[in-house]
C-alpha positions, 0 to 999 in steps of 0.5 A: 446069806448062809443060814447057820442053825442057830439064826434060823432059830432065831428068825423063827422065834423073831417072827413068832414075837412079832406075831404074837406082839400083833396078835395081842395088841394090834396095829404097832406090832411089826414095827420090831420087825427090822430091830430084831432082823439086825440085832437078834437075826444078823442081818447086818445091812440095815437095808436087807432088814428093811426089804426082809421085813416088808415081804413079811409085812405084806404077807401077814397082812394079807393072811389077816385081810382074809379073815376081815373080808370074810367078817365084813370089815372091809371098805373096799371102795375107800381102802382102794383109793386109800392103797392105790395113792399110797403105792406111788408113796410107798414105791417113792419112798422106798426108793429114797430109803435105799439112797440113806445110809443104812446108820442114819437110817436105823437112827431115823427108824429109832425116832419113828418107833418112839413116834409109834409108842406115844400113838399107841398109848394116844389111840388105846385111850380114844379107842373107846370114842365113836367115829361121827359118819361124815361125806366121804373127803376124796383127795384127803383119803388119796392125800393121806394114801400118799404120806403114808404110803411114802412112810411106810415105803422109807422105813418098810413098814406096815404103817397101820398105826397112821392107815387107821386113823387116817381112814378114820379122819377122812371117811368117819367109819367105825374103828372096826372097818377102819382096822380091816380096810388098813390091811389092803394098804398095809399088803400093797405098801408091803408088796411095793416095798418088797418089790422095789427091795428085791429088784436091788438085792435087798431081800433075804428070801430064806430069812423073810419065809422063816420069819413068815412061818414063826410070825403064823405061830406067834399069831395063833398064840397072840390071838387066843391069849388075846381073849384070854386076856381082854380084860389086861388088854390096856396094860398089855398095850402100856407094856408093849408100847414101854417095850418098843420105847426102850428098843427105839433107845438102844438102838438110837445109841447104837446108830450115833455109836 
C-alpha cells in the first residue's frame, strides 16, 4: 500500500516495541506483531498483517540465531529435526489460516495471545528448575515440530514460548540451548509462512522492512535495559505478559464487534 509518512513512522516505532518487548523479556515478545501491524500501522487486512509480521519474525529470529551459534547454544542435530517437521506444520497451517475469515482469525489470535500471557507467567516461575538429561525421544521432538509448526504457521508467529519447552520435554537439554536451538525452527517456520503469504500477495514488503529496521533498535535498547534491569526481570515479565492480556481483550471485542 502506499505509505504516508506518518505510517511509516509507525511501522518504525511498532517494530522497535517488539524489539525492545523481546529484547527485555524474551520469547513472547512478537506476539504483538499483527495487533500493532492492524490497529496502530493500518494494516487493515488481518491477512497482510499475518504475512507482514512473519517476514519480520523470520528475520529477527535469525539475527538472534547468529549470536547463539557462535555462543554455543545450539543443538543443531535436535533443533534440525525439530525445524524440518515443523515446516510441514507451518506450510499447512499457514495455508488454512488464509482460508479463515480475517475477523474470525483476529478473534482466534486474540485467545491465543491470552494463552501466551498465562505461559509467560507459567514458565518465569519454573524458569529456575534444572532440565534432568534424559534419551533423546525421536517422533516426540518431529511430533511437537509438526503442532508447533502448524501454530505458528496459522497465526504467523514466532511460536518460541511452545518451541522451548517443547525442545525441552523431548530432549532434557538446558533452557539455554533450548532458547538458542528454538531460533532455527522460529526462522524456518517464519520464512515458510512468509513464503506461502507472499506467493498469494499477503506481504506488505515496505512495511515488513520498516517494521524489521525499528525491531534492530528496539532490540539493542531491549538488550542493554535488560542487564541494567535483571534484578526487575520478574516484574518486567508479570507487566509485559498483563500488557499482552489486555491487548488479547481489545482486540477480542473488536473482532465479535
Amino acid at each position: 500500500m502506499q505509505l504516508t509518512l506518518m505510517q511509516i513512522a509507525l511501522a518504525i516505532g511498532s517494530g522497535s516495541v517488539v524489539g525492545l518487548s523481546l529484547g527485555l523479556v524474551g520469547g513472547g515478545g512478537s506476539i504483538l506483531a499483527v495487533p500493532l501491524l492492524v490497529y496502530v500501522v493500518g494494516l487493515h487486512d488481518p491477512h497482510v498483517a499475518i504475512g507482514t509480521s512473519a517476514v519480520a519474525v523470520a528475520l529477527n529470529a535469525a539475527s538472534s540465531l547468529a549470536t547463539h551459534a557462535r555462543s554455543g547454544n545450539v543443538r543443531w542435530r535436535h533443533a534440525l529435526i525439530f525445524a524440518t517437521a515443523g515446516i510441514a506444520g507451518a506450510y499447512l497451517g499457514s495455508t488454512l489460516g488464509k482460508m479463515v475469515n480475517g475477523q474470525r482469525l483476529l478473534g482466534l489470535f486474540a485467545i491465543l495471545m491470552m494463552v501466551v500471557a498465562l505461559l509467560m507467567l507459567r514458565n518465569h516461575r519454573s524458569s529456575n528448575a534444572v532440565a534432568k538429561p534424559r534419551p533423546d525421544n525421536i517422533p516426540k521432538l518431529g511430533g511437537y515440530g509438526v503442532i508447533v509448526g502448524g501454530l505458528s504457521g496459522f497465526f504467523g508467529i514466532g511460536g518460541g514460548f511452545l518451541i522451548v519447552p517443547a525442545l525441552v520435554a523431548a530432549t532434557g537439554m538446558p533452557m539455554l540451548h533450548a532458547i538458542g536451538s528454538s531460533l532455527v525452527s522460529v526462522t524456518a517456520f517464519g520464512l515458510t509462512t512468509a513464503g506461502n503469504y507472499a506467493a498469494s500477495g499477503l506481504v506488505d514488503w515496505w512495511v515488513s522492512a520498516l517494521f524489521v529496521m525499528g525491531g534492530i533498535v528496539g532490540g539493542v535498547i531491549g538488550t542493554r535495559a535488560a542487564k541494567a534491569l535483571s534484578t526487575r526481570r520478574g516484574a518486567l515479565t508479570y507487566i509485559f505478559a498483563g500488557l499482552i492480556f489486555v491487548v488479547a481483550v481489545y482486540m477480542l471485542i473488536r473482532s465479535v464487534a
